[in-house]
C-alpha positions in Angstrom: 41.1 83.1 3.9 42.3 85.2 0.9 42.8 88.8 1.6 44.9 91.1 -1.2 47.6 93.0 0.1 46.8 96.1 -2.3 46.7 98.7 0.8 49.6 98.4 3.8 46.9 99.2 6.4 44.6 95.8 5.7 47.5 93.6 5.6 49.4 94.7 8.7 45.6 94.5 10.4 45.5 91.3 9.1 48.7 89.9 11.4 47.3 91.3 14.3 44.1 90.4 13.3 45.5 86.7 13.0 48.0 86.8 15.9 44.4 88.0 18.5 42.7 84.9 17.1 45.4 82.1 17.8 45.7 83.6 21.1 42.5 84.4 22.1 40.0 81.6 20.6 42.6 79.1 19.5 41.9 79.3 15.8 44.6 79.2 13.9 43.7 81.1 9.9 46.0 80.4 7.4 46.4 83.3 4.5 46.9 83.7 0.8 48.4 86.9 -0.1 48.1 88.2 -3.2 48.2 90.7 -5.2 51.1 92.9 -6.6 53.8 94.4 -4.7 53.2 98.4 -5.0 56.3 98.7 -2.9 55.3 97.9 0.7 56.3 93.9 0.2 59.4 94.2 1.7 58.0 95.6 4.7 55.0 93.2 5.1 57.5 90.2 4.3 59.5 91.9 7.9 56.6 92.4 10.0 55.1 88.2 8.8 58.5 87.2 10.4 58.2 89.5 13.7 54.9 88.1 14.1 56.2 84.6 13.8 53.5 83.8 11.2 55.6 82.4 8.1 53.6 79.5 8.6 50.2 80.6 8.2 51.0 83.3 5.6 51.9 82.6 2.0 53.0 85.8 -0.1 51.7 84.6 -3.2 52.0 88.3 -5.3 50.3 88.3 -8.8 48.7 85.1 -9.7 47.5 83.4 -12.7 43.7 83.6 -12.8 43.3 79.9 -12.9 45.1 80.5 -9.1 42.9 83.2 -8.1 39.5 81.6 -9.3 40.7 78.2 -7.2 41.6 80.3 -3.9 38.2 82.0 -3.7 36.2 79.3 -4.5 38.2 77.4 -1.8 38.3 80.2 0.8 36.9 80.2 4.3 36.5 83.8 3.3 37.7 86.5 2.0 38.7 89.6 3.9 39.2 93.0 1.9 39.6 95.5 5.1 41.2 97.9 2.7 40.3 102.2 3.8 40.3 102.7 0.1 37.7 102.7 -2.8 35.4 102.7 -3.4 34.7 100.3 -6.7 37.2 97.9 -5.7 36.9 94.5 -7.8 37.8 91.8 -5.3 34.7 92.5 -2.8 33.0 91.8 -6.4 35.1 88.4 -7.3 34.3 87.2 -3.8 30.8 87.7 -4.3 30.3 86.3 -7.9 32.2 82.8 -6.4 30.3 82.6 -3.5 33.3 83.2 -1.2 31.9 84.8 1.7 33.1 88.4 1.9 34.3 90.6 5.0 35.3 94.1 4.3 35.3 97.6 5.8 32.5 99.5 6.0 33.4 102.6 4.6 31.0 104.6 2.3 31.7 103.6 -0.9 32.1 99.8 -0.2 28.9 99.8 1.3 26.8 101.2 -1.6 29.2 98.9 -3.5 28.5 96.0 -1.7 24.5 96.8 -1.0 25.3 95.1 2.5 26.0 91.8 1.8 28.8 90.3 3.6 29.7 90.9 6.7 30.8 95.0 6.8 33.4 95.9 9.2 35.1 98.9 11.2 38.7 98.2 9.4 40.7 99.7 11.7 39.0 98.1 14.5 41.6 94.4 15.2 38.3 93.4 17.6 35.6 93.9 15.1 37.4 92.2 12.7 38.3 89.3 14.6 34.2 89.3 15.6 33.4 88.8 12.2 35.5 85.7 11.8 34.9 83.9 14.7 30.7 84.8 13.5 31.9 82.6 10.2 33.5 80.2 12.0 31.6 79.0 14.6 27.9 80.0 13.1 27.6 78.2 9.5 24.3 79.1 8.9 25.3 83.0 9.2 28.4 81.9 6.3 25.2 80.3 4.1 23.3 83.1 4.0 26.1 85.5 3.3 27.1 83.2 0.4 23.4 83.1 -0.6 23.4 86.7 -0.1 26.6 87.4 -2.1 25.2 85.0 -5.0 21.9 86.9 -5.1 23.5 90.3 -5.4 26.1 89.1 -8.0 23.4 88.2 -10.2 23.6 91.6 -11.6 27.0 91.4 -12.5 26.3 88.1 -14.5 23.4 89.7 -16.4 25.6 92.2 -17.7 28.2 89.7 -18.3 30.7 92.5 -16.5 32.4 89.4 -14.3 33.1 87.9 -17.7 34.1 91.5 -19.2 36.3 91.2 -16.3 37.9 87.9 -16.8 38.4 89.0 -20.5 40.4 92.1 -19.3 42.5 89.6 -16.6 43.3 87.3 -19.6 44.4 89.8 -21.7 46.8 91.8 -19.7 48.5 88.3 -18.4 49.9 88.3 -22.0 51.4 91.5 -21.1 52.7 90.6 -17.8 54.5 87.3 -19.0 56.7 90.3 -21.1 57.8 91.4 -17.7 60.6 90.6 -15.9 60.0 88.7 -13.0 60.8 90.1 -9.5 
């Protein structure tokens, strides 16, 4: 699973989401983080070892593209249950790599998404965990999301805007290797 840890609320959901799972259907999800740290790292770093779950989260931060690319295509899925947006970009990466995409169904992500993927109450740890264990245990429901996900990103590759994108990723990691590293 690759989440970003872009908005506090998602990520902390995230460890109960993960702790609920383990307990409850004996699956055990291990996590990318990634994403830059807006000033809530700290704080999630603290609440990964309260939860005991150093082993199953990796706090990756900003990643080279090359990184990102390789974690979504590689992903049992991607879960963005961020309360923010809409227009977000990593519901759209998901989609255009055929990683199968839960998110929160807010408006805005919704119209974004034109319901593909699996859309979620966010602040709802049950929901959430629903939509996982759906993925997990029903691979013909994870098909057609990715088929789904593929279809609707076709849009984005006839405008080329996922390589206008990628383009614009490239060219600011010029600018962040002039940064000092945290």
């Amino acid at each position: 699973m690759v989440p970003e840890y872009t908005d506090g609320i998602g990520t902390l959901r995230l460890l109960e989401i993960i702790r609920i799972l383990s307990m409850e259907k004996n699956i055990i999800i291990n996590c990318y983080f990634t994403g830059n740290d807006f000033g809530n790292l700290k704080y999630i770093k603290d609440e990964i070892k309260y939860y005991n779950l150093e082993k199953q989260i990796k706090v990756l931060c900003f990643v080279e593209i090359s990184t990102l690319l390789y974690l979504y295509k590689n992903a049992f899925a991607m879960l963005y249950i961020s309360l923010l947006g809409p227009n977000n970009i990593p519901p759209i990466e998901a989609a255009v790599l055929g990683c199968p995409l839960i998110y929160s169904n807010i408006p805005g992500h919704l119209e974004q998404m034109e319901n593909t993927g699996l859309a979620v109450n966010g602040t709802n740890p049950n929901e959430i965990c629903e939509a996982i264990y759906t993925l997990y245990i029903d691979k013909e429901k994870r098909e057609e999301i990715i088929s789904n996900e593929l279809i609707f990103s076709e849009k984005y590759r006839k405008y080329s805007y996922f390589e206008q994108l990628m383009n614009i990723f490239n060219g600011f990691s010029i600018y962040l290797k002039t940064w000092k590293r945290i």
